[in-house]
C-alpha positions in Angstrom: 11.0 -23.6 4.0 9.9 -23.1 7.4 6.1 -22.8 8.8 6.1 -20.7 12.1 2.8 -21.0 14.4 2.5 -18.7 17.2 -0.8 -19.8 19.0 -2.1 -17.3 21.3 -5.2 -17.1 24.1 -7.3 -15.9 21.3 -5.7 -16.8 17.8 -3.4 -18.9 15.9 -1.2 -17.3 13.8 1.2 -18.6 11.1 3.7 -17.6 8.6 6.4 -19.4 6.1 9.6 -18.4 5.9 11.9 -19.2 3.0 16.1 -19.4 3.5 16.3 -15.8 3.3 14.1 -14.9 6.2 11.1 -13.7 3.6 7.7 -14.4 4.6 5.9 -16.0 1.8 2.8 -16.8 3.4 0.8 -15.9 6.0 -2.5 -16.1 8.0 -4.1 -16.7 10.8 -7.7 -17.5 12.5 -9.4 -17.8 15.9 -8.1 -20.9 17.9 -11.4 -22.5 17.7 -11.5 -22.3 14.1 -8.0 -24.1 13.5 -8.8 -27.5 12.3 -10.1 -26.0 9.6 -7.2 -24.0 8.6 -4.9 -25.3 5.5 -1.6 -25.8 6.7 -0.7 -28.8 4.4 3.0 -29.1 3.1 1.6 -29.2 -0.2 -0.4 -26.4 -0.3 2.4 -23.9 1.5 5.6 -25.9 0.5 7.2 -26.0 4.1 10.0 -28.9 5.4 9.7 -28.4 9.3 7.7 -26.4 11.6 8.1 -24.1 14.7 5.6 -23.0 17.4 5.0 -21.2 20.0 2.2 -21.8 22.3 0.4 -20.5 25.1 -3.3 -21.3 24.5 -2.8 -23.8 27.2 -2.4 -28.0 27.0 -5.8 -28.4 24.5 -5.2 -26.9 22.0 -1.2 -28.1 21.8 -3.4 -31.2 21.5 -5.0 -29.8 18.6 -2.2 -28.7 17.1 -0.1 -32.0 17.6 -3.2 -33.6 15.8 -3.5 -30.9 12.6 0.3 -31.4 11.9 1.2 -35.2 12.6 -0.3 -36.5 9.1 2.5 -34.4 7.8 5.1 -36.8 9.6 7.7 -33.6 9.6 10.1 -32.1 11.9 8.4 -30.3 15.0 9.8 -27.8 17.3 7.8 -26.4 19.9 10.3 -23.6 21.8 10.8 -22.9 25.8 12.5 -20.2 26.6 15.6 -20.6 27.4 18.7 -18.6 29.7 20.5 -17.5 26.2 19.5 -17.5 22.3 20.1 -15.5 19.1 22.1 -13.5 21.0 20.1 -12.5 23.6 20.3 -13.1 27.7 17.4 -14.1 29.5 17.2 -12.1 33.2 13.9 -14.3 34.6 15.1 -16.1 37.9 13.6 -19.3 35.7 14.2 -18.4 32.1 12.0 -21.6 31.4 9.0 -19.5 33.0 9.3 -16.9 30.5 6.1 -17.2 28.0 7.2 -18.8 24.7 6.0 -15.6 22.6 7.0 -13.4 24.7 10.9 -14.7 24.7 10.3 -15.2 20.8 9.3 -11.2 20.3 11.7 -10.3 22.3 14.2 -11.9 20.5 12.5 -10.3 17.4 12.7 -7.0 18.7 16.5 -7.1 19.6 17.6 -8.3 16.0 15.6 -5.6 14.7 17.0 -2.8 16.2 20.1 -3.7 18.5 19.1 -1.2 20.8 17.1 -0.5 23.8 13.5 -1.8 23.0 9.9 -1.4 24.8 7.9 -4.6 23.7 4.2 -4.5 23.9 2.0 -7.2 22.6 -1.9 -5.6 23.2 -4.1 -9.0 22.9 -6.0 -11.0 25.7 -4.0 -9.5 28.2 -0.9 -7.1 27.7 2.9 -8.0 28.0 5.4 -5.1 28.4 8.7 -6.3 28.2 12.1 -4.4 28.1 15.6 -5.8 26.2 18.7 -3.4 26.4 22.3 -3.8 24.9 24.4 -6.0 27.9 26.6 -4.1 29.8 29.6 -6.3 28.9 29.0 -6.9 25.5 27.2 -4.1 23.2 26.6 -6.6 20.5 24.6 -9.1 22.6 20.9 -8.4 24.0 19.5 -8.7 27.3 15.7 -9.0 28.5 15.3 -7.1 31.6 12.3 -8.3 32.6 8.3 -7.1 31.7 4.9 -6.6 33.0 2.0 -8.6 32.2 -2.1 -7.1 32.2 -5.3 -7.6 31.4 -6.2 -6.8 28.0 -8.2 -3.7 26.8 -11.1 -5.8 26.7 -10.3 -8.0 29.4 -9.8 -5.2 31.9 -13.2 -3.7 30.8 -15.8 -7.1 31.3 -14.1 -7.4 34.5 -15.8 -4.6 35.8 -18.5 -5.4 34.7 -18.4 -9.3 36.3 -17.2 -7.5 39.5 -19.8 -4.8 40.2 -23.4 -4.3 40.9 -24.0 -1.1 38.9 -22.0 -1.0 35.5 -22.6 -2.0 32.4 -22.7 -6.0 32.7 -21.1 -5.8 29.1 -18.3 -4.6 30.8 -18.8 -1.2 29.3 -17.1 -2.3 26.2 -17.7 0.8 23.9 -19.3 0.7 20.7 -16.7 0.9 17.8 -19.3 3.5 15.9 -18.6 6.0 18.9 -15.2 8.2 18.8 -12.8 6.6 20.4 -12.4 8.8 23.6 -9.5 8.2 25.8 -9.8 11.3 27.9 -9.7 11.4 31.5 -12.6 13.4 31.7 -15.1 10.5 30.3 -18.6 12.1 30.8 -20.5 8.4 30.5 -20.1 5.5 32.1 -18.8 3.2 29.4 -16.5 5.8 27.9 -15.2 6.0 31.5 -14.5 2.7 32.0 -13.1 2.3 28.5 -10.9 5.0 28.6 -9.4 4.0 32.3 -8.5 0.5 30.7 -6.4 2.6 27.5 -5.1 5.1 29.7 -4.0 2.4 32.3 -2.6 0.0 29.4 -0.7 3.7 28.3 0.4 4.7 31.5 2.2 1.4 31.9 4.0 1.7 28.6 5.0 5.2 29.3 6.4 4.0 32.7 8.5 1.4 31.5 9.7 3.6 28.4 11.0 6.3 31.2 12.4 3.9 33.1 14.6 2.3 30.1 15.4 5.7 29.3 16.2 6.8 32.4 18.8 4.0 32.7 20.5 4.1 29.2 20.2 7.2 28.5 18.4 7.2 25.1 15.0 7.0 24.5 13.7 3.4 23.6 12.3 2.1 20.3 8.2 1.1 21.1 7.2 -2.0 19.3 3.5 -3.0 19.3 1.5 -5.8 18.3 -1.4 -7.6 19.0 -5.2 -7.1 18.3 -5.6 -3.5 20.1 -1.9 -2.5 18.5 -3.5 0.8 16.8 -5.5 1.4 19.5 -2.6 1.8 21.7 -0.8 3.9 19.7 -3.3 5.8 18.7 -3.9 7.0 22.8 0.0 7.2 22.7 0.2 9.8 20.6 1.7 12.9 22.1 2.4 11.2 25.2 5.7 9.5 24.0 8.4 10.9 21.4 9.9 7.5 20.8 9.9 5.5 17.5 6.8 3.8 17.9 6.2 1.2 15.3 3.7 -2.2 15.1 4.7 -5.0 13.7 2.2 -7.8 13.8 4.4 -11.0 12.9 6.4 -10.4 15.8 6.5 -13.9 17.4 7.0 -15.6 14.1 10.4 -13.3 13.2 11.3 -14.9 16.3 10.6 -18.3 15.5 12.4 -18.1 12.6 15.5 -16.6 14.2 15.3 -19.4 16.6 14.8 -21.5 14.3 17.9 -20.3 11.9 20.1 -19.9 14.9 19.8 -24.2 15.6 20.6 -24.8 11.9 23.6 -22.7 12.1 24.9 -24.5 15.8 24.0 -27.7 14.0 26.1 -27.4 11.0 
């Protein structure tokens, strides 16, 4: 049994995996609330432990601190050039961000096929993962964009200028959720140039992909604003669009079943 942690800028997710790949737990909290989260062997019945982090050096701390009482085996993954199967392209594959490489992975297994991968969180990764040339069977990640969240995008302008909303126009979640691009108020203007930007982005790399393969992409979403994404996506792409929230953990796990196999 295998406990998977992806810890993000905002929250800590986890799952277990048993030998099959089935998740038979999962859960997950805001980083600050962690120490207080149950991840005790005991409780969820795991032998070793995978994670992905990019929440920075303090809370790696904290993590390293919640699981060493355990005194089990501890992974904590890089990307690499090559794994599972698929080719990193980043001029320094060890640059790559640790979920990213992990969904991406994710992503390929799934569908062995040219792949848009969007996690919409703290800020927004769009990252593209194509058959290789050379080899149909093997995957390759092109390369990705990274931007500031939904939310992100919309407190910034808020920070940055002297008239809007110094809530950063964050629009109330009782209010339709108007992406148009003829907002007639100020926060639903600058709320719907962060969605539509976020979108326009997507769609650009989806066309691109397409353009070059000559099929149309499968969309994968995740992260915190998934739905909200897809939702303003509607219409504007024809692709499979799916979200699947567990992402960076089905990658852990493939990563993590891909060493047992090279070790045996």
């Amino acid at each position: 049994m295998l406990l998977t942690i992806d810890a993000g800028n905002t929250r800590t997710k986890w799952a277990i995996f048993n030998r099959n790949g089935e998740i038979t737990h999962q859960d997950a909290c805001l980083n600050e609330a962690v120490t207080m989260a149950d991840l005790s062997p005991q409780s969820l019945g795991y032998e070793r432990v995978m994670i992905s982090n990019v929440a920075g050096k303090e809370h790696a701390a904290v993590l390293t601190k919640k699981i060493a009482p355990y005194n089990l085996p501890v992974r904590w993954i890089s990307a690499s050039q090559q794994a599972c199967d698929v080719f990193n392209s980043y001029h320094e594959p060890e640059t790559l961000g640790t979920d990213r490489w992990a969904a991406v992975i994710a992503a390929w297994h799934m569908e062995h096929a040219p792949c848009v991968i969007v996690n919409a969180g703290t800020a927004v990764t769009i990252d593209a993962v194509a058959p290789q040339i050379a080899s149909r069977q093997q995957g390759e990640f092109l390369g990705g964009l990274i931007l500031p969240g939904l939310d992100l995008m919309q407190k910034s302008l808020g920070l940055a200028t002297a008239q809007l909303p110094k809530n950063g126009g964050l629009q109330n979640k009782n209010e339709p959720d108007l992406a148009g691009i003829f907002a007639r108020n100020t926060i639903q203007a600058i709320h719907a140039g962060a969605l539509n930007a976020i979108s326009g982005a997507i769609v650009r790399m989806i066309d691109t992909l397409e353009r070059r393969y000559e099929q149309k992409p499968h969309l994968i979403l995740s992260g915190g604003n998934a739905l909200i994404v897809q939702n303003n996506l509607a219409g504007a792409v024809t692709n499979q669009v799916i979200i699947v929230d567990n992402l960076v953990l089905q990658g852990l796990y493939l990563l993590d079943h891909s060493t047992l196999l090279n070790s045996n």
